[in-house]
N, C-alpha and C positions, 0 to 999 in steps of 0.2 A: 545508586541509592536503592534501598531495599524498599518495594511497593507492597510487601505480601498482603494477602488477602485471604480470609479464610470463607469456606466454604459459606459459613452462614451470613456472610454480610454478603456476598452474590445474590444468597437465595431469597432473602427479603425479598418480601412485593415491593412492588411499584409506587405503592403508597411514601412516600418522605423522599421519593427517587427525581432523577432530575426531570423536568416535563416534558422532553423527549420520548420519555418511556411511559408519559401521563397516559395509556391509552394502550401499551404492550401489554399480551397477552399473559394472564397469571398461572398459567397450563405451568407442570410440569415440567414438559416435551420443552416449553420455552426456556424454563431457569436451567435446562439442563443446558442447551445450547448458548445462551447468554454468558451462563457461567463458565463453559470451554472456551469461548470468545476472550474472556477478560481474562483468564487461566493466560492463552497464548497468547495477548498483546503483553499482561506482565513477565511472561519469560521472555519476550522481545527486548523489552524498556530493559529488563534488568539483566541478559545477559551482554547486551552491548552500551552498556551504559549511557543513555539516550539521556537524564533525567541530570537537570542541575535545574534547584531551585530557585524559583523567583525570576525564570526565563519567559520568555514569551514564543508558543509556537504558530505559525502560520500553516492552516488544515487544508488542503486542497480540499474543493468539493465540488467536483463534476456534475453532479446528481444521478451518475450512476449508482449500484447496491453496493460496490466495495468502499467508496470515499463517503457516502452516506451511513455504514455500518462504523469506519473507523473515524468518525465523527462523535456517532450513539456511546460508541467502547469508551473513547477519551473524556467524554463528560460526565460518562456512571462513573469512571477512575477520578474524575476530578473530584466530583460532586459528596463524593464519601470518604473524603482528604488525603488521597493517594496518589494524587498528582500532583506536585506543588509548581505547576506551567499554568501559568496566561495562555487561551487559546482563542486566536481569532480564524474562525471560519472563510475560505476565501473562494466566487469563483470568478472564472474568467470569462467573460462571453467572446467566442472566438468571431465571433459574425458568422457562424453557419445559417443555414437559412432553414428557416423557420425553428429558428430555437427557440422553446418558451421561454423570456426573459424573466415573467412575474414568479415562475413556478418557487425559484429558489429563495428570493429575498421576502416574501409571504410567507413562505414556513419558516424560513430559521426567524423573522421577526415577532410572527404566533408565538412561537419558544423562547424566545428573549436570548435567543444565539448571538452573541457580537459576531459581527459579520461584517465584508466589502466585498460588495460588487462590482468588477473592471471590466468594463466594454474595452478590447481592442480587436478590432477587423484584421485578424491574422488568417482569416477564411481565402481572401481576396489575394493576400501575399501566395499564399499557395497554389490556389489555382494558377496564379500566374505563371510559378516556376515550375510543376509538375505540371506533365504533360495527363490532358485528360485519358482517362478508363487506369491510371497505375494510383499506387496506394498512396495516400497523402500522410500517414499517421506518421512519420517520423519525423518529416520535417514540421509537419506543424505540433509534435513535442517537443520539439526542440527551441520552436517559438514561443510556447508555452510556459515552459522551462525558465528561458530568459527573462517575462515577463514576471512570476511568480517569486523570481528571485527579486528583482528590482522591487515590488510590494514588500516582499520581505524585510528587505532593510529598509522601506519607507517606513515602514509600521513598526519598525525597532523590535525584527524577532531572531530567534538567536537561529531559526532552524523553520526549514521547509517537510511539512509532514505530510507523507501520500501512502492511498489506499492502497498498494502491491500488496498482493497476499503471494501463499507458498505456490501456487501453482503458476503467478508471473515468475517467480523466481527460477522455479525447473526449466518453464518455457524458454527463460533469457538464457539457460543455463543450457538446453539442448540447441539453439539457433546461434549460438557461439561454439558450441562443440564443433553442429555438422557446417557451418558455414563461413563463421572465423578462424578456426583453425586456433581456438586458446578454450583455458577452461577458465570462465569467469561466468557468473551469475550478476545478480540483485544487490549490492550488500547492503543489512537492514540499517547501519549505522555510517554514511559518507561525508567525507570534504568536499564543498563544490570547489573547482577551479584556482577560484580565484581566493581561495583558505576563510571566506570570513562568515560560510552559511554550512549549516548541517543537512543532511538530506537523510530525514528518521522513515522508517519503514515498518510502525509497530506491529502492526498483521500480517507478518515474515513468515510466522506459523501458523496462519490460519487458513485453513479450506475453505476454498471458493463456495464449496457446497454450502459450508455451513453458511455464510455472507450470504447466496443467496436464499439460504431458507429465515434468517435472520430478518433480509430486506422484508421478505412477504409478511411474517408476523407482524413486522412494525409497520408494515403500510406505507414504506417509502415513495414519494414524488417522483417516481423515476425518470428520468430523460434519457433519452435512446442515446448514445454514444455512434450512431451511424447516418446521423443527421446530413456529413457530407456525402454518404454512399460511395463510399471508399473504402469498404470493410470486407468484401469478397476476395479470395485469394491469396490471404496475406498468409506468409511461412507460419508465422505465430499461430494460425491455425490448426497447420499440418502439427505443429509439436504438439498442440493442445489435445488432436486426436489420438496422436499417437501414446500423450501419458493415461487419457483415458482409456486409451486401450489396454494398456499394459495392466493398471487400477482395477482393473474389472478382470483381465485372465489373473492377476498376482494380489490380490487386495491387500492396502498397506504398504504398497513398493513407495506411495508418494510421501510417506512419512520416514522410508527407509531414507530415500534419496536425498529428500530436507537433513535430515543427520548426518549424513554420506556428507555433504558440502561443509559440515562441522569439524569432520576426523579427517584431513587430509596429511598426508605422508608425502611430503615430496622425497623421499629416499625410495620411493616405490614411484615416483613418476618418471620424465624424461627431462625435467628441466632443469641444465645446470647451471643456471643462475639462483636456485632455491637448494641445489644440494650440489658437493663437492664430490662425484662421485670419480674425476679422477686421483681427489686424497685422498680415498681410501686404503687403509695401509692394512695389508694382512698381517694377523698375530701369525709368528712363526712357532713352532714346535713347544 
């Protein structure tokens, strides 16, 4: 479905805007970035065709600046009738300890955000089964995961929608190169498992920079994401360093890359379950 947008209905102020942004900053420097923001969640929605109308999506919202920013994008998209989804806001409290509980459902009900809140102690499962001082974040995404789906279909939504932007996508994308041994990534548009939930990823294209310079101007509630101190050491880091590094000697390699996962040629890879490369038949003379 075609969501186009034209420059000037971006750049309006805040004014008649949804009351998320009741209080965003009317700078410039802000509509310019606002306006890239919305630019790349609509060539997400629209080159994977995320959008059937009159669906209902379920928004992860951590309260970190990624699921907090693509929360803000999806209601300035709703709210100026370019969205035509139902969106219910959702987090999950995992029982980590000392996680502000009030933080989240205080602000999205200020805003008049439909929202649910689900206490499950998936904290307690984990430490159980990882052994302390190693990383917990997998398995308890995977918990998470599960969880989020099962609301899903309680709440009758056609698709599960989370904050990954382009630089999780590179990171997935180099921690499967150097350690799985495949070349797969993010994809911004999935089937879960069991065929009957979507898994949308509309800030596919967007820079983490921008999302966090985005969080600061809107003043986001932010909640630390390390609450179980299980964040030091993890591989995701080493790639994260490593594309910043690259970003900074080669500027614009991360947008190269993002594309690069667009234009694949498997008749130029190794794999011959995507190309038949012993039919190839030479033309003779």
């Amino acid at each position: 479905m075609n969501i186009a947008i034209t420059d000037e209905q971006i750049a309006e102020s805040t004014a008649g805007t949804h009351p998320m942004f009741r209080d965003a900053p009317s700078s410039l420097e802000f509509n310019k970035l606002r306006k890239r923001l919305v630019r790349n969640a609509r060539e997400a929605i629209e080159q994977f065709g995320m959008v059937t109308p009159g669906e209902r999506w379920l928004v992860a919202l951590s309260g970190g600046k990624d699921s907090y920013g693509l929360l803000a994008i999806l209601l300035d998209l709703k709210w100026r009738g370019l969205l035509p989804v139902d969106l219910l806001a959702c987090n999950l409290d995992q029982g980590q300890p000392n996680f502000p509980k009030h933080i989240l459902p205080e602000y999205l009900a200020a805003l008049g955000v439909d929202h649910r809140i689900e206490y499950r102690d998936t904290y307690s499962i984990v430490t159980d089964k990882i052994a302390e001082g190693n990383t917990y974040c997998s398995l308890c995404s995977r918990l998470r995961r599960g969880h989020l789906y099962r609301i899903a279909r309680e709440e009758g939504c056609s698709s599960l929608v989370l904050g990954h932007h382009r630089e999780d996508i590179l990171e997935t994308f180099f921690m499967n190169l150097f350690h799985g041994g495949r070349l797969a990534a993010m994809p911004p548009r999935l089937l879960n498992d069991e065929g009957d939930l979507f898994v949308l990823r509309p800030l596919a294209f967007a820079a983490e920079t921008d999302l966090e310079k985005f969080a600061q101007a809107m003043v986001f509630p932010i909640i630390p994401c390390d609450l179980c101190g299980s964040q030091d050491g993890l591989q995701r880091n080493v790639m994260k360093e490593m594309l910043t590094d690259i970003e900074a000697r080669m500027p614009g390699r991360k947008d190269t890359m993002i594309r690069a996962l667009s234009n694949v040629r498997p008749s130029h890879l190794l794999d011959t379950k995507l190309f038949d490369f012993a039919g190839l038949i030479r033309r003779e003379g």
